[in-house]
N, C-alpha and C positions, 0 to 999 in steps of 0.2 A: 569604371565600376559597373557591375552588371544592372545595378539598380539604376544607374543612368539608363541605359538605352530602353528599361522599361516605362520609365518617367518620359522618354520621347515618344515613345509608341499612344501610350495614352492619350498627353498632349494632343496629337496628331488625331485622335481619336475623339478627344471632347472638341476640339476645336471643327470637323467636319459635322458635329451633332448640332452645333452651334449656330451654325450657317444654318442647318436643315429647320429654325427651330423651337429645338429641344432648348428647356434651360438646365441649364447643368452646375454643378458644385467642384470649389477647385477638388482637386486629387490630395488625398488624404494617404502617405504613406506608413502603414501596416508594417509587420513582422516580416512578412514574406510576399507583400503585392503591393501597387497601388489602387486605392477605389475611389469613385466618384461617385456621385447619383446624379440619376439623368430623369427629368422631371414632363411629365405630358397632360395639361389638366388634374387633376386630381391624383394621378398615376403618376409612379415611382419606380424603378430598378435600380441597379446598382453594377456599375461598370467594375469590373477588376484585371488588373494585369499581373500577373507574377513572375517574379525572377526567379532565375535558381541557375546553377549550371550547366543545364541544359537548353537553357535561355529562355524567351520570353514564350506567356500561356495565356490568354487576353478572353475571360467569360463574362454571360451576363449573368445575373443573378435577381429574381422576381418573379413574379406569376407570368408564366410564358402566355396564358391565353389573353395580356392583358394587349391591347392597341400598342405601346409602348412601347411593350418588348419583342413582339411582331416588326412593328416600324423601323426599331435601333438594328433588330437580328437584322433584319432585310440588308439593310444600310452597309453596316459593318459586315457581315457572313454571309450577305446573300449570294444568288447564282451568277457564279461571274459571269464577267460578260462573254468569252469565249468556253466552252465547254471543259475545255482539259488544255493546260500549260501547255502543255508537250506537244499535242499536234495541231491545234486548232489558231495559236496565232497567226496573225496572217505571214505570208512565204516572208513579205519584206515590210519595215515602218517605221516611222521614225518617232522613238519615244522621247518626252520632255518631262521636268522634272527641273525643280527649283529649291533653293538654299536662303536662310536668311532672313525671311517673310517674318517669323516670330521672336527676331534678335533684335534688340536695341543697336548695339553696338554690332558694324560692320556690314558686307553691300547686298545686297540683294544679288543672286546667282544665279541666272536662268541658264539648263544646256540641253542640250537636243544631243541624241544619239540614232545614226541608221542600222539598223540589223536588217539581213536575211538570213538563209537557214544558217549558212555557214558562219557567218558571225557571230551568229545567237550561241550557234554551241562551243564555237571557243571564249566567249564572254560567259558562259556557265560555269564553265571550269576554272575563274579567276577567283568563285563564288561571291559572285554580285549578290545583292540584295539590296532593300531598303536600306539606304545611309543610316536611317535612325537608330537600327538595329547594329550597327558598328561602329569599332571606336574609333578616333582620329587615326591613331598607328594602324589599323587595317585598313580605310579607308585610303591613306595614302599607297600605301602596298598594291592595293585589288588598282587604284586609278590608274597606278604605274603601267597593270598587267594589260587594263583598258586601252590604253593608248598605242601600244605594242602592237597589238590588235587591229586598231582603227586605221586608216589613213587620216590625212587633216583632213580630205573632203567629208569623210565621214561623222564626222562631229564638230558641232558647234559652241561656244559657252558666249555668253552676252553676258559681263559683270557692270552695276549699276552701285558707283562707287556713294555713300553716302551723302557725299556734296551733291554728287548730280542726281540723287534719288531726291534728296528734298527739294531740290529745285523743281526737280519734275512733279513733286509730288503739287508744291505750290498750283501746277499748272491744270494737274488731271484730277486732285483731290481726293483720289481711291484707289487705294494699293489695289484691290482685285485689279482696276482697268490697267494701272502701271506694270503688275505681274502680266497681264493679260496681251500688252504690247511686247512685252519681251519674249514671251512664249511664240506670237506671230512673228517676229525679227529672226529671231532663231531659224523656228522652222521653212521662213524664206530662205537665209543663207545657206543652211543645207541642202534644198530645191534647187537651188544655184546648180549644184553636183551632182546631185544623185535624181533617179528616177522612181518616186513610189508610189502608189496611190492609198497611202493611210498614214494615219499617226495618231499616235494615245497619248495623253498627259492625264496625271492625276488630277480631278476637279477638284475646282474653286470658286468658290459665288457663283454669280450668274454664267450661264454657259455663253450667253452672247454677248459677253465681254471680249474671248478671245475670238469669235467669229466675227464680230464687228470690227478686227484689228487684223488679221488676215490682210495679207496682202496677193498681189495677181497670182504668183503660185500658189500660195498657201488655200486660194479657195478654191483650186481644183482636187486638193484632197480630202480625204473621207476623216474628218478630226472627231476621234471618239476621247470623251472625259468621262473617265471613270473615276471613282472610288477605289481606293487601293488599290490605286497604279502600277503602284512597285511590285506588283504581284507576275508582271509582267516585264521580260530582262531586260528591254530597251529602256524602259522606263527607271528602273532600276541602277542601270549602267548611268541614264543621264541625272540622276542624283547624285552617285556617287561622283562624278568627275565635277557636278556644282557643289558637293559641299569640299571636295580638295580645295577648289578655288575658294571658296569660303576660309576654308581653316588658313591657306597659303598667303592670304590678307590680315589677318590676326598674326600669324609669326609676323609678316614684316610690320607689321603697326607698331605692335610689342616691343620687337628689337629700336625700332627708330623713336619713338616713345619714351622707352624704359615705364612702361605703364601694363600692370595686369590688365586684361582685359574682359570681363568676362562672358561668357555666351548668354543668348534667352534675355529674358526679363524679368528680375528680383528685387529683392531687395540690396542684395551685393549690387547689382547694378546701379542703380541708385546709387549708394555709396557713392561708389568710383565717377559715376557722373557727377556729383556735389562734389567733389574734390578735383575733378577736372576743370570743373568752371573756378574752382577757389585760386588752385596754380597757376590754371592759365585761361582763362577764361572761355567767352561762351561761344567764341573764332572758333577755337579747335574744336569744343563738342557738334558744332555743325558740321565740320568734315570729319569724323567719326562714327557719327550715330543717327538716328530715325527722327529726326526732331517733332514727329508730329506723333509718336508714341506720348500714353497718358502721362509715362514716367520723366517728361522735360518740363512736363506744367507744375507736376506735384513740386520736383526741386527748386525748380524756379520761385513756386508762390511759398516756397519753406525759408 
C-alpha cells in the first residue's frame, strides 16, 4: 500500500530525530499524510509525509526562523554531504545499510555493497533506492537485477539470526554497538576483495561505535556516516539486497511455522507474540524475535 512506505519514511525520520534529541510524538495518520510533532524546549513543528501516486512528499511545517526548524531542516534537508548525486560521489565505495533494527520479529541484516563508476550506473537503471520506499514484490525484482550486476566479491550480507542476536545482545547490551559490529564484519569481508578507499553507511547513534569495531582493513578507509544514506546508490543497493534477506527469512519462518508473522512493532505483534508463547511457548519466541524489545516484558508481565 502506498500509505505503507510513507509510514516507513517517517518512522525512519522520527527515529533519527530521536537519537539527535529531539522529543517527538508518535505519527498520527491524516487523510492524505502522516504527522508528527517534533518538540525542542519550548518549540514545536510538525513533521508530515504524504502519499499519493506519485509517491512520497516529506515537509516541515512551523515557524522556520524558530532554532527547531532550522536544526530538524538541517538534519533531514540539509547540504548533502557530496554536492550533486551524479558527479561528486567518490569514483569507487562501499556503501552499508541495514534491515531489521526496528522489527520484533526476525534478524537483523547488515549488507555492504562496492560501486564504482560502472557499477553505479548499471545499479541506477534497476531503480534502486531506499528499501523503505518499496514494496517487498519490487524489492525482490530490483535485488534479483542487483546481484546480476554484482560478482560475489562485490557484496556482502552478515544476517544475525534472532537466537544469536539475543545471545549476543545479552553480551554487548546495545543494539547500536551490535549493529555497529556487523557494519565492521561486513565491510572487512568486502576488503577481503576489492580495493577502495571510502565507505558510506547511514548513521546510527554514536559514530564511535562503528570506528571502534573496524577491524585492520576497515581502518584504513575513509568511513563517512551520514544521514540519509540511501540517497546515495551504494547505499541504497545495500539496503535493498538486506531487506531481501530480511523478507527471504519471514517467507521461510512462515511456511515452516504455519504462523503470520508480522513486521515492525504493534500491537498486532503483540498479539501474535502472546499466542506464540500460549501454543508453544517462550523456547520459540526466543528463536524468532528481539527479546529485549519493550514488547516481551509487557506480554510477559500481562
Amino acid at each position: 500500500m502506498i500509505e505503507d512506505s510513507a509510514k516507513k519514511v517517517i518512522d525512519k525520520h522520527l527515529e533519527t530525530l530521536s537519537k539527535e534529541g529531539f522529543k517527538i510524538t508518535s505519527p498520527e495518520k491524516k487523510e492524505f499524510n502522516f504527522e508528527a510533532s517534533i518538540i525542542l524546549g519550548k518549540e514545536s513543528i510538525k513533521l508530515l509525509v504524504f502519499f499519493g501516486k506519485k509517491g512520497n512528499k516529506t515537509i516541515l511545517q512551523g515557524n522556520r526562523e524558530s532554532d527547531v526548524f532550522k536544526r530538524v531542516n538541517s538534519i533531514l534537508f540539509g547540504i548533502d554531504l557530496f554536492p550533486s548525486n551524479e558527479v561528486s560521489e567518490p569514483e569507487s565505495y562501499i556503501g552499508i545499510d541495514e534491515s531489521g533494527k526496528g522489527d520484533y520479529f526476525g534478524p537483523l541484516v547488515i549488507a555492504g555493497v562496492f560501486v564504482d563508476k560502472q557499477i553505479r550506473n548499471q545499479i541506477i537503471k534497476t531503480g534502486a533506492k531506499d528499501s523503505k520506499e518499496l514494496s517487498d514484490y519490487k524489492i525482490k525484482n530490483i535485488a534479483a537485477e542487483i546481484k546480476k550486476i554484482l560478482t560475489a566479491k562485490n557484496y556482502n550480507i552478515v544476517t544475525i539470526n534472532p537466537e544469536k542476536y539475543n545471545q549476543l545482545y545479552l553480551k554487548i547490551g546495545n543494539v547500536n554497538k551490535l549493529l555497529a559490529w556487523g557494519h565492521a564484519r561486513v565491510l572487512e569481508n568486502i576488503l577481503s576483495n576489492v580495493k577502495t578507499t571510502d565507505a558510506i553507511s547511514d548513521k546510527f547513534g554514536n559514530e564511535n561505535y562503528i570506528i571502534s569495531s573496524l577491524m585492520s582493513e576497515g581502518k584504513k578507509v575513509n568511513l563517512i556516516q551520514t544521514h540519509k544514506g540511501e540517497r546515495f546508490i551504494g547505499v541504497a543497493a545495500a539496503s535493498i539486497l538486506a531487506r531481501e534477506k530480511f523478507i527471504d527469512w519471514f517467507i521461510k519462518q512462515e511456511r515452516e511455522l504455519k504462523i503470520n508473522l508480522p513486521k515492525g512493532a504493534s500491537s498486532l505483534t503483540e498479539a501474535t507474540a502472546k499466542n506464540i508463547i500460549k501454543e508453544s511457548g517462550e523456547d520459540l519466541l526466543s528463536k524468532i524475535a528481539k527479546l529485549h524489545f519493550k514488547t516481551t516484558k509487557k506480554i510477559l508481565s500481562e
